[in-house]
N, C-alpha and C positions, 0 to 999 in steps of 0.2 A: 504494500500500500504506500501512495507516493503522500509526503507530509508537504506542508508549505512552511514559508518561513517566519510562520509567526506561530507555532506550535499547532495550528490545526492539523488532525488525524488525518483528513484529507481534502486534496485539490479537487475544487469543483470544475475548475477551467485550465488547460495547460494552454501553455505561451505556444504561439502558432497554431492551436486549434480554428479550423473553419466552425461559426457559428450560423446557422439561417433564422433570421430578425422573423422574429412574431409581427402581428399588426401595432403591439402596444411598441416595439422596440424601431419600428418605421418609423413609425405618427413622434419618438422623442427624437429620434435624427431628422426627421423634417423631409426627408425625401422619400418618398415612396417606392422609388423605383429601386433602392439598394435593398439589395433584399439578404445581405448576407454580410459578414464581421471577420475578421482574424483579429483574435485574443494577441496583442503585442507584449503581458506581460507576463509574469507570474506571478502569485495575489500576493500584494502588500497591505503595509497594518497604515487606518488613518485615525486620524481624532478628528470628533465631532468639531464641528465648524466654533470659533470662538465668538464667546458669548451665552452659546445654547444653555438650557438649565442643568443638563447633566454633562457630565465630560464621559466619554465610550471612544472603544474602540471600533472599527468595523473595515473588513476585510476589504480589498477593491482590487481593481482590475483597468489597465487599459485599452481602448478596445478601437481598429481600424476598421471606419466604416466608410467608403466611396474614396475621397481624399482629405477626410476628417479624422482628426483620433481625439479619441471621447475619452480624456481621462479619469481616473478616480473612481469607478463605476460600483457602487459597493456590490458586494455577492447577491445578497435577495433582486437590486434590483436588476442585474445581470440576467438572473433567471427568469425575469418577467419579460425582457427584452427578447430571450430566445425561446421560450416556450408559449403557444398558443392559451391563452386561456379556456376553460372548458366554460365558465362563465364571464356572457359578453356584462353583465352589468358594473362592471369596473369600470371599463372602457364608454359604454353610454351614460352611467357618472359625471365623467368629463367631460362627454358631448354636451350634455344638459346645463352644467354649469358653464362650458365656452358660449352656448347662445346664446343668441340677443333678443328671442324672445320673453 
C-alpha cells in the first residue's frame, strides 16, 4: 500500500494519473469542453486559509486541466470533480441559487 507524505495510509490520487472531470468538476474549470485532468502532484498537507475559526489541516493536490493548473485542490473536493454524482441535487442547488429569478 503506497503512503503519502503526510502520514496518510493511502494515496487517493498518484502524480500523472489521467483523471475524467465529472459535470461538477467542468462547470469549476469553466470550460466545458475539457473533459479530463493529469494529477501534477502528489498530495500535500495545507492549512486552513488565515483567519478561519479553526486552524486544520487538509490534504490537496495539483491538478492540469486544458492549459490551466488548478492548485491546492483538497482531497474531498478532488473526488467531486472526478466522480459523477448519483444525486443531481447538489448540482441544481447551485443552479437555483446562480438564478436570477
Amino acid at each position: 500500500m503506497l503512503s503519502n507524505l503526510i502520514g496518510n495510509s493511502e494515496v487517493a490520487f498518484k502524480k500523472g494519473e489521467l483523471v475524467r472531470l465529472s459535470d461538477f468538476g467542468k462547470l469549476i474549470h469553466g470550460d466545458r469542453l475539457c473533459s479530463v485532468g493529469i494529477i501534477l502532484s502528489e498530495p500535500y498537507d495545507l492549512l486552513t486559509p488565515l483567519g478561519a475559526k479553526e486552524t486544520s489541516y487538509y490534504e490537496a493536490y495539483d491538478l492540469l486541466v486544458g492549459d490551466e493548473v488548478m492548485k491546492g485542490i483538497p482531497t474531498e473536493f478532488l473526488h467531486r470533480m472526478t466522480k459523477d454524482e448519483e444525486s443531481k441535487i447538489k448540482m441544481e442547488e447551485v443552479a437555483k441559487r446562480n438564478s436570477t429569478d
